[in-house]
N, CA, C and O atoms as a MOPAC input file, in Angstrom:
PM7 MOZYME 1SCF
protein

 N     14.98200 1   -19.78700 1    -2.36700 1
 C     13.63200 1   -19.28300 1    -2.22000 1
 C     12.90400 1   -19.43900 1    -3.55400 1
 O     13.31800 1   -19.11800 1    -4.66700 1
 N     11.78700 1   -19.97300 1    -3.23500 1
 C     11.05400 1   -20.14100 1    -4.54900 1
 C      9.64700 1   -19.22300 1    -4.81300 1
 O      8.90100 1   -19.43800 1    -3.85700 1
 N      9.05800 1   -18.33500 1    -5.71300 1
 C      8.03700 1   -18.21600 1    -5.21100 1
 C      6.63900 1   -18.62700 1    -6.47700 1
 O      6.83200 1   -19.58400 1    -7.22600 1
 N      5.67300 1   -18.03800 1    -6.55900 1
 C      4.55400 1   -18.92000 1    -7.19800 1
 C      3.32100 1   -18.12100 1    -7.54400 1
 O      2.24700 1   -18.64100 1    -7.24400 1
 N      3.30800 1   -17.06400 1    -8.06700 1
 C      1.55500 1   -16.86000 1    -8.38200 1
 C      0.57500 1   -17.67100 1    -8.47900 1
 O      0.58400 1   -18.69400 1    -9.16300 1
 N     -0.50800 1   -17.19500 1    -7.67300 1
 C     -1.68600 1   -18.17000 1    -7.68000 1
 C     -2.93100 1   -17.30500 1    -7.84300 1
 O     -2.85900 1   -16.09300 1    -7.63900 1
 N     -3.82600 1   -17.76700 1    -8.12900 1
 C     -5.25400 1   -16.74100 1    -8.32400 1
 C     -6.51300 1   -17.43500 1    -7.62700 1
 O     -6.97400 1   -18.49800 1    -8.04200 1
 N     -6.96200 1   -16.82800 1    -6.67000 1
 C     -8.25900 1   -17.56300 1    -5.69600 1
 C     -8.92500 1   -17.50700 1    -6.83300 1
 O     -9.18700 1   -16.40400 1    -7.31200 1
 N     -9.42300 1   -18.99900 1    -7.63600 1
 C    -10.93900 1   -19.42700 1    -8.55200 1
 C    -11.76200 1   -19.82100 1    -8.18400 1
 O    -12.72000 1   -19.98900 1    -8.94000 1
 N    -11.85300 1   -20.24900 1    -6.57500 1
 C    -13.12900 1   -20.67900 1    -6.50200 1
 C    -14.13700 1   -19.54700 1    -6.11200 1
 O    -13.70600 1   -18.42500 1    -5.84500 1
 N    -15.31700 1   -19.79700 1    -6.08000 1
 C    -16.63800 1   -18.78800 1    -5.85700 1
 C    -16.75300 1   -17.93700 1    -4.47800 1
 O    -17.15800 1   -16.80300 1    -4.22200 1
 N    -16.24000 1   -18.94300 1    -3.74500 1
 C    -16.17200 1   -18.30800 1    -2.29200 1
 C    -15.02700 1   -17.29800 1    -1.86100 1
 O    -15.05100 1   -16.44200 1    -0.97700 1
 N    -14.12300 1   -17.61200 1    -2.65300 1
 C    -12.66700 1   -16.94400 1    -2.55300 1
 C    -11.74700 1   -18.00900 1    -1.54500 1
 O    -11.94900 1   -19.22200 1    -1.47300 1
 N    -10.92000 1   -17.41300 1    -0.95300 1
 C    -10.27800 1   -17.75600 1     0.12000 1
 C    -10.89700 1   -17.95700 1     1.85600 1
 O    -10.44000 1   -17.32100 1     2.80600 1
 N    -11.56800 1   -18.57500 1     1.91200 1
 C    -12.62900 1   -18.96800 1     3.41300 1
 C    -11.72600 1   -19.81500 1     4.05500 1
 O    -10.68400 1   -20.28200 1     3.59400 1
 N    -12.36400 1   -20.01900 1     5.49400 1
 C    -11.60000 1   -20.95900 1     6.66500 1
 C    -10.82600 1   -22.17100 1     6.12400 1
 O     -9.62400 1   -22.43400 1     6.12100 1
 N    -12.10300 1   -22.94200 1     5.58500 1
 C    -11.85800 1   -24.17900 1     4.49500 1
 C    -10.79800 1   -24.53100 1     3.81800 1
 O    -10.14300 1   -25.57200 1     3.75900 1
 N    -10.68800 1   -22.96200 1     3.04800 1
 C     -8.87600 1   -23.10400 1     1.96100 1
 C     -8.25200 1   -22.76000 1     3.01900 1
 O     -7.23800 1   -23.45600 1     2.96700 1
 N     -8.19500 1   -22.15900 1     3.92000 1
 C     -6.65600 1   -21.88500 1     4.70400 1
 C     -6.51900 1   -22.99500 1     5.82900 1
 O     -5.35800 1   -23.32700 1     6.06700 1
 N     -7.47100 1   -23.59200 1     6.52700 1
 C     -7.45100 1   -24.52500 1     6.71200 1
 C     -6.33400 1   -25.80600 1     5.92300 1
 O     -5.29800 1   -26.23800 1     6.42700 1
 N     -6.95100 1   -26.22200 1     4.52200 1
 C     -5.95500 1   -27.29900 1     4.12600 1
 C     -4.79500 1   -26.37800 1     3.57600 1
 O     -4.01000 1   -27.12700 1     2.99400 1
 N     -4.40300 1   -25.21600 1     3.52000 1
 C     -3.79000 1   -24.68600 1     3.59600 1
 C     -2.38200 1   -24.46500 1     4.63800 1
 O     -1.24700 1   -24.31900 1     4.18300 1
 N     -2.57900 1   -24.47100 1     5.51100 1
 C     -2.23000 1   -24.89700 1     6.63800 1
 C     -1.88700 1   -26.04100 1     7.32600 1
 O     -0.99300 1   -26.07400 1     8.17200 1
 N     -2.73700 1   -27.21800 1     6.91000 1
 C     -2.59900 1   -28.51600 1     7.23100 1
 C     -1.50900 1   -28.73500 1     5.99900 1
 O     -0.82100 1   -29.67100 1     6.40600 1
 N     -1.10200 1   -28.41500 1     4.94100 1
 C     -0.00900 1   -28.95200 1     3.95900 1
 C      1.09200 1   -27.94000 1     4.83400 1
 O      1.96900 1   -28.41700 1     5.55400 1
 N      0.97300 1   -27.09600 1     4.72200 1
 C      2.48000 1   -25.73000 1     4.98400 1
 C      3.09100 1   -26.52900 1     6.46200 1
 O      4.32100 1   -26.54100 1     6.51000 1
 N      2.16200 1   -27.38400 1     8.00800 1
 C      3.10200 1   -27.74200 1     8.94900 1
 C      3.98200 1   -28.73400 1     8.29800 1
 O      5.17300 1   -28.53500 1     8.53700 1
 N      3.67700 1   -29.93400 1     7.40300 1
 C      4.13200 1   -31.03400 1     6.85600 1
 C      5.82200 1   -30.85100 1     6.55200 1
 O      6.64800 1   -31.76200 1     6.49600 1
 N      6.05400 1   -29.41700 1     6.37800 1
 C      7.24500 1   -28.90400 1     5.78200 1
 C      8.07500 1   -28.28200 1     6.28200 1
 O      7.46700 1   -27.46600 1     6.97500 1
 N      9.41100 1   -28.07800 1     6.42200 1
 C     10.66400 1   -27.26900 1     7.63200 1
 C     10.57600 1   -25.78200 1     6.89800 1
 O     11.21300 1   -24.83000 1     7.34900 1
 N      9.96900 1   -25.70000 1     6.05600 1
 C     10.65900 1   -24.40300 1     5.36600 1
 C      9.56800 1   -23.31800 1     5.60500 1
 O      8.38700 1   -23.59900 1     5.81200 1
 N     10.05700 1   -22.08200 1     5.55900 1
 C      9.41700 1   -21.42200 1     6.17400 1
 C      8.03000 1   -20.85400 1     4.58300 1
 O      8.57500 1   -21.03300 1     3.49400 1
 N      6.96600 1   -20.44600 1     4.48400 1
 C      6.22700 1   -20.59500 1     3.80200 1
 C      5.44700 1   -19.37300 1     4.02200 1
 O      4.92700 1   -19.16600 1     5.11900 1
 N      5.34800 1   -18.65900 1     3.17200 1
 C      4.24700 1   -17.36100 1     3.50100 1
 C      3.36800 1   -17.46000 1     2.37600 1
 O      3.37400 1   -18.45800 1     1.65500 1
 N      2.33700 1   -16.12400 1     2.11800 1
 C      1.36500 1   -15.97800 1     1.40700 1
 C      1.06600 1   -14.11100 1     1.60600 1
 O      0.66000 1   -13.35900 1     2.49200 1
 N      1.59500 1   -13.99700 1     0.07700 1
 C      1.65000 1   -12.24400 1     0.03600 1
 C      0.17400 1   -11.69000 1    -0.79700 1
 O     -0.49700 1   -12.31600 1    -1.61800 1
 N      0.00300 1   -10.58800 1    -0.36900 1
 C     -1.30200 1    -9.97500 1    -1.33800 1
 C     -1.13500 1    -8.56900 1    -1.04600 1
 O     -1.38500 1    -7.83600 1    -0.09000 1
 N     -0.51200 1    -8.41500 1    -2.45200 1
 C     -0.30500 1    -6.56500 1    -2.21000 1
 C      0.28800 1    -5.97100 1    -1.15600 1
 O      0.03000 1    -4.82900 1    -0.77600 1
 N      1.58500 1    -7.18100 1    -0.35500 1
 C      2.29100 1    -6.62000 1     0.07000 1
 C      2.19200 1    -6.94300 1     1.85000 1
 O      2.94500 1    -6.95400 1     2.82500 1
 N      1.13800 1    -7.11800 1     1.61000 1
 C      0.68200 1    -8.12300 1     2.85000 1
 C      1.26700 1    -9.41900 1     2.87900 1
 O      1.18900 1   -10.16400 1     1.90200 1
 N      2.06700 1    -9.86300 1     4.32300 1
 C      2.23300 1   -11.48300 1     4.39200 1
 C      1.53000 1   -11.97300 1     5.41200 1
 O      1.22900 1   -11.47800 1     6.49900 1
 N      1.20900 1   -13.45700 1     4.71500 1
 C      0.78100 1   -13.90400 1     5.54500 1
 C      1.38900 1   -15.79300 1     5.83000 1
 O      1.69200 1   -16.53200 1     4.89300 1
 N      1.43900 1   -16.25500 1     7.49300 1
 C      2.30700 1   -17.06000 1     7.46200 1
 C      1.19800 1   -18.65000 1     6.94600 1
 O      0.22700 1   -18.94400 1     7.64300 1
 N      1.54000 1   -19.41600 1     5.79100 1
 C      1.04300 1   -20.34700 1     5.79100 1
 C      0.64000 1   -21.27900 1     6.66300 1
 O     -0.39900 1   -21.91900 1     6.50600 1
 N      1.47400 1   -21.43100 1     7.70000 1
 C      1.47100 1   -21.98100 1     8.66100 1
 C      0.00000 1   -21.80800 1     9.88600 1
 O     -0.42000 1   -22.57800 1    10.74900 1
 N     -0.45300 1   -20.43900 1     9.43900 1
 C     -1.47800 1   -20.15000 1    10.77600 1
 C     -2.77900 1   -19.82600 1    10.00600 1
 O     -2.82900 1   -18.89700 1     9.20100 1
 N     -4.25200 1   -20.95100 1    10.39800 1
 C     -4.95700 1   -20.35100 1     9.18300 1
 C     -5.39000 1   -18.63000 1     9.40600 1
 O     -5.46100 1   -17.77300 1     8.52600 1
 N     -5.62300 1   -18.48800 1    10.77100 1
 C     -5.76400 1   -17.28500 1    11.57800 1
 C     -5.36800 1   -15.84900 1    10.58800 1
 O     -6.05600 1   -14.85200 1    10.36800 1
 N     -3.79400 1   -16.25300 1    10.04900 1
 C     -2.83900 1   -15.24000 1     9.86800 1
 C     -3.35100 1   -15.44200 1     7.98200 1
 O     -3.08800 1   -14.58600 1     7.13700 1
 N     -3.78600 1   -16.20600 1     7.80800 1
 C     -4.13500 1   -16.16300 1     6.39200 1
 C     -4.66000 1   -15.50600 1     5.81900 1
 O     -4.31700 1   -14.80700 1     4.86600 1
 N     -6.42600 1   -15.75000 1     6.78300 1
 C     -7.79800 1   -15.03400 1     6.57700 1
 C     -7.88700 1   -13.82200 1     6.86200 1
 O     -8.97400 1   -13.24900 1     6.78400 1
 N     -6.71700 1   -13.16000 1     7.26700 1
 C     -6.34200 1   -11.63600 1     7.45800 1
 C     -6.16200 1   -11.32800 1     6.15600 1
 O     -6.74000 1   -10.24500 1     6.06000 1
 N     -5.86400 1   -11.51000 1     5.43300 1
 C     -5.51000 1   -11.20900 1     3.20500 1
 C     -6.70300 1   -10.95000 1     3.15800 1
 O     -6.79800 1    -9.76600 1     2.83600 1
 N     -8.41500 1   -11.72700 1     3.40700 1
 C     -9.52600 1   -11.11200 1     2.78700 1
 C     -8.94200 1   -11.48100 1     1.60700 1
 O     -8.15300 1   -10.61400 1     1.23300 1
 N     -9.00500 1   -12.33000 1     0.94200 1
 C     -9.14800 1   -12.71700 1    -0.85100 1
 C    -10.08400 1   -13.28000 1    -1.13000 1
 O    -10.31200 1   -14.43300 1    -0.76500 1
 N    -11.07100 1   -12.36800 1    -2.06800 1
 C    -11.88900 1   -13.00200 1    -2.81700 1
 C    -12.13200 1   -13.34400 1    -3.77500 1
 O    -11.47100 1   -12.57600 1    -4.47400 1
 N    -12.79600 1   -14.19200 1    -4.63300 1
 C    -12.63700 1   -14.81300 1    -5.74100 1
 C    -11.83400 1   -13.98700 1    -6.63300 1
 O    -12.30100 1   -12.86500 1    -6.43500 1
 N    -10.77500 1   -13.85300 1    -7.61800 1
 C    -10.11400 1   -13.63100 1    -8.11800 1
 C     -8.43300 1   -13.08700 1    -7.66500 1
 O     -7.43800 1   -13.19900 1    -8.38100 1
 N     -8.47000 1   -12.71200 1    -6.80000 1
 C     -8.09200 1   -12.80400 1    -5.52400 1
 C     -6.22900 1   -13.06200 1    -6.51600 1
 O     -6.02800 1   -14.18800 1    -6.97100 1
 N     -5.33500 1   -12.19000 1    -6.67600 1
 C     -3.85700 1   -12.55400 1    -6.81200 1
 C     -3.03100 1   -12.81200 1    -5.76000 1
 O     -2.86900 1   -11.77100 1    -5.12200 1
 N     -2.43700 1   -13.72600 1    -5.29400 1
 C     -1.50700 1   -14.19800 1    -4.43200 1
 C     -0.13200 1   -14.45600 1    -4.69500 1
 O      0.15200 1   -15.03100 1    -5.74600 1
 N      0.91800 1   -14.06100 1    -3.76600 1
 C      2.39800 1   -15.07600 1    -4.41200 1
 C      2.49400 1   -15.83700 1    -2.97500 1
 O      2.42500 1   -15.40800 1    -1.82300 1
 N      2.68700 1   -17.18600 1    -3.53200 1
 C      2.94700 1   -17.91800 1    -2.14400 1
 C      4.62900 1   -17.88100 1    -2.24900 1
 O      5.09900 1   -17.36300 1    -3.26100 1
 N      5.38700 1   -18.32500 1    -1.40600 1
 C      6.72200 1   -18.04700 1    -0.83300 1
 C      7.53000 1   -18.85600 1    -0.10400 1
 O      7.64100 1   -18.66000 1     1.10600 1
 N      8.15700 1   -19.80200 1    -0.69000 1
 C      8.57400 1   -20.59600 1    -0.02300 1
 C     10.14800 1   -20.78600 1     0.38500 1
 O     10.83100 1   -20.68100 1    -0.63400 1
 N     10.93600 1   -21.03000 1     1.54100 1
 C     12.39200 1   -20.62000 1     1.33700 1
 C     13.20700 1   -21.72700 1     2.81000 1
 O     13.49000 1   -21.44500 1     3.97400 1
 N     13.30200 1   -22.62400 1     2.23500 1
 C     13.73900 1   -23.88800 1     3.18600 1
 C     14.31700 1   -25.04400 1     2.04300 1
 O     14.16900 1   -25.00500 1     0.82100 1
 N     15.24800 1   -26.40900 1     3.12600 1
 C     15.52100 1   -27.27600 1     2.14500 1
 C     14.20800 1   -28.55900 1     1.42900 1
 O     14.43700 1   -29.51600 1     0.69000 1
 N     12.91500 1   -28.10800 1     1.98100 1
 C     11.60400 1   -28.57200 1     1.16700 1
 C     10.59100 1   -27.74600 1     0.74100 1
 O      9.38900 1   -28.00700 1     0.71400 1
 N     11.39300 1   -26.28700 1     0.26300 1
 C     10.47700 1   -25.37100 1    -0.46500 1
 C     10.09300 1   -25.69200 1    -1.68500 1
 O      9.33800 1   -24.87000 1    -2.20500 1
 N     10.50800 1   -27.09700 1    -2.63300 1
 C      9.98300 1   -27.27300 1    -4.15700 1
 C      8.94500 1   -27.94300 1    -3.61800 1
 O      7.82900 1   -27.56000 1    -3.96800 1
 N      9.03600 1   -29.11600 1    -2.62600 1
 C      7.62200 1   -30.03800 1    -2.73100 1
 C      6.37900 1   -29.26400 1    -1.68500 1
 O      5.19600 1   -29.60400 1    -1.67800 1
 N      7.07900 1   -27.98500 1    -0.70000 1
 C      5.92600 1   -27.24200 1    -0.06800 1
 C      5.52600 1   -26.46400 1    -0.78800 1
 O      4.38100 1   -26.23100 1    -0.40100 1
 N      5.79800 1   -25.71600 1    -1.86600 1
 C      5.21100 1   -24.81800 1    -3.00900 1
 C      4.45600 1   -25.79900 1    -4.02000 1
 O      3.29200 1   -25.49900 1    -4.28600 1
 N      4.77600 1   -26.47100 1    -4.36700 1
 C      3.76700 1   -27.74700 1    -5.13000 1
 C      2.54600 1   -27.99600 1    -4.65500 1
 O      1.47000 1   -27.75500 1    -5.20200 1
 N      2.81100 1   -28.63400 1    -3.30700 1
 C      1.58400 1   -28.91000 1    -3.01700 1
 C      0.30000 1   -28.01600 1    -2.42700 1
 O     -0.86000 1   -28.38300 1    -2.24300 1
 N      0.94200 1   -26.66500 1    -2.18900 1
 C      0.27100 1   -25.51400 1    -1.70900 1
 C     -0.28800 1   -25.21200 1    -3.47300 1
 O     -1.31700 1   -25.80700 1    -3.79500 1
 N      0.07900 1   -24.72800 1    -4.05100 1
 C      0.00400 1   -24.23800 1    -5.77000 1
 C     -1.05200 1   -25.69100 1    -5.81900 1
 O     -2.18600 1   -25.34400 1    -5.48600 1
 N     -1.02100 1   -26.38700 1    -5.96700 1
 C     -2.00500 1   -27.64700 1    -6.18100 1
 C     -3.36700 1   -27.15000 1    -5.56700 1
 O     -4.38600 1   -26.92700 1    -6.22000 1
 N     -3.23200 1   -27.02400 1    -4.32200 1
 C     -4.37800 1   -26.61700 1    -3.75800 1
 C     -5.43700 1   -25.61700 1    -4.27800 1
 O     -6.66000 1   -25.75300 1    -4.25900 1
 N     -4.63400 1   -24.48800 1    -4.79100 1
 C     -5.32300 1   -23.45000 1    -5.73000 1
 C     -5.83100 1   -23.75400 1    -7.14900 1
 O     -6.74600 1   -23.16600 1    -7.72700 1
 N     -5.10000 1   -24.74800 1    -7.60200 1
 C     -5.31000 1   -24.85500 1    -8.91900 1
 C     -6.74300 1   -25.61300 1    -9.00600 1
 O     -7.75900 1   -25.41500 1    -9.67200 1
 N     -6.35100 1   -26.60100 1    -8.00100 1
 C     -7.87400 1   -27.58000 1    -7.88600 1
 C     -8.97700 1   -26.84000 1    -7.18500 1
 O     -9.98200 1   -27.47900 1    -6.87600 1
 N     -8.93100 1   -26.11100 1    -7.02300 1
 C    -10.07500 1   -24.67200 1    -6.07400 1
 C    -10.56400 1   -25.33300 1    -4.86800 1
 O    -11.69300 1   -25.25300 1    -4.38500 1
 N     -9.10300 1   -26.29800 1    -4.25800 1
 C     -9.46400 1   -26.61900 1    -2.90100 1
 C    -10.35200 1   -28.18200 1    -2.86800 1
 O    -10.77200 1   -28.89100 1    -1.95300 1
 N    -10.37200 1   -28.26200 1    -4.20600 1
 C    -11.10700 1   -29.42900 1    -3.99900 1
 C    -12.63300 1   -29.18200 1    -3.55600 1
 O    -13.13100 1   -30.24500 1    -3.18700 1
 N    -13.29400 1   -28.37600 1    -3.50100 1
 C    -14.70500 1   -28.00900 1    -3.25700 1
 C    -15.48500 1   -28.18300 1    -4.12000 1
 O    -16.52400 1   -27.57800 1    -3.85500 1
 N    -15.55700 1   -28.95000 1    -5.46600 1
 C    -16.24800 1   -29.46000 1    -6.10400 1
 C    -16.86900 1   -30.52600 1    -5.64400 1
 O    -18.06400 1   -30.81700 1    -5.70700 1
 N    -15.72100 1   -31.25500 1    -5.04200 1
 C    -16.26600 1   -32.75100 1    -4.08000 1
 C    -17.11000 1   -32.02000 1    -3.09100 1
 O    -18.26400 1   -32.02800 1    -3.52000 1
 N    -17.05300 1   -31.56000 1    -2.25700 1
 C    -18.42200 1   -31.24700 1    -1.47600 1
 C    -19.17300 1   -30.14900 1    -1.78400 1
 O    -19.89100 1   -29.77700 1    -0.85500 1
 N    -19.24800 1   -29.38900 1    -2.98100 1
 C    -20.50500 1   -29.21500 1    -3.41500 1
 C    -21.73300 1   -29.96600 1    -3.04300 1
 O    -21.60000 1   -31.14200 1    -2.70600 1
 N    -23.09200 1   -29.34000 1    -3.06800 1
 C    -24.23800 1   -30.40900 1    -3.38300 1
 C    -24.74400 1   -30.27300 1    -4.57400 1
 O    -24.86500 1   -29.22800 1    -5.21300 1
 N    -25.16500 1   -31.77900 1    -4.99900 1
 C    -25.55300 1   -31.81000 1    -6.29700 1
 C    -26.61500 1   -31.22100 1    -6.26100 1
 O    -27.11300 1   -30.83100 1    -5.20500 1
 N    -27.20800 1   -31.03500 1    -7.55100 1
 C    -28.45900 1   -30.24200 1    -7.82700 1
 C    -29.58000 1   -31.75000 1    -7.85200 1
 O    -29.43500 1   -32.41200 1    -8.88000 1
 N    -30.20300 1   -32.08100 1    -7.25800 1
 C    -31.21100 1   -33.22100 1    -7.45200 1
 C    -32.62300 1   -32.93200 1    -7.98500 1
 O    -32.88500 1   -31.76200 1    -7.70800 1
 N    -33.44000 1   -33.40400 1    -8.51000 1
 C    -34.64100 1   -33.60100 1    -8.81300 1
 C    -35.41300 1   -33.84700 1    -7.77800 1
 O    -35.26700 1   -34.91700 1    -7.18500 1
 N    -36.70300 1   -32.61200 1    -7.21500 1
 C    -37.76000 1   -33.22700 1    -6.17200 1
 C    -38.54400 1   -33.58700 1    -6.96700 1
 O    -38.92900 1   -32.95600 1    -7.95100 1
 N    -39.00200 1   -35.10700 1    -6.46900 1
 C    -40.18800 1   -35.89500 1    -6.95900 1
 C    -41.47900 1   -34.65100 1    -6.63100 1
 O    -41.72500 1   -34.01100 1    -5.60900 1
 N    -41.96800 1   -34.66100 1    -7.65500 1
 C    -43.54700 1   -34.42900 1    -7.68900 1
 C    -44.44000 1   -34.88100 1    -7.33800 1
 O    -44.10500 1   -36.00400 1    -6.96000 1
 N    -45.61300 1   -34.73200 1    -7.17000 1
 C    -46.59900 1   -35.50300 1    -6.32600 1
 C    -47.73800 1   -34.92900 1    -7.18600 1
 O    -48.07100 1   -33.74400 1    -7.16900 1
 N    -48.24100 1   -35.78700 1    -7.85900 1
 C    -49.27400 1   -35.03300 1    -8.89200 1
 C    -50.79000 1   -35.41500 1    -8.57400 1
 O    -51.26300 1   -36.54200 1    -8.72200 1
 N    -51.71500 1   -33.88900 1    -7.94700 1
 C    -53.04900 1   -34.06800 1    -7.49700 1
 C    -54.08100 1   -34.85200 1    -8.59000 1
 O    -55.25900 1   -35.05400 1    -8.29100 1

């Protein structure tokens, strides 16, 4: 069994979105995979069972992993957090409206 502190950084916290690819990494794997918060688990596997934690931005987590592909399913889950989900890429940029000068 391996397990992993993680800290929700992005702005939104923990939304559909993160448990979503959350979820889409944890089926990839035989081992069984949770997500604790103060004692609360929740199963990686279901985004449903995730978004029950309510974590918001700062948000402490231990993810939990305990199978014979718990190093590369804790990796790539821990990845996910570190990169804040990758939601920088779909951010929108801030653009410039052209002016129109009377």
């Amino acid at each position: 069994m391996i397990t992993k502190e993680v800290t929700v950084t992005n702005n939104a916290g923990f939304h559909v979105r993160c448990s979503s690819l959350v979820a889409q990494s944890a089926v990839k794997y035989q081992s069984d995979i949770v997500m604790d918060r103060n004692g609360k688990r929740a199963d990686c596997k279901s985004t449903l069972d995730m978004l029950t934690l309510m974590c918001p931005k700062d948000a402490k987590l231990v993810i939990i992993a305990s199978g014979s592909d718990e190093e590369q399913a804790i990796s790539e889950i821990v990845s996910l957090f570190e990169h804040k989900f990758y939601e920088d890429e779909f951010a929108p940029t801030q653009s410039s409206n052209p002016t129109t000068e009377s």
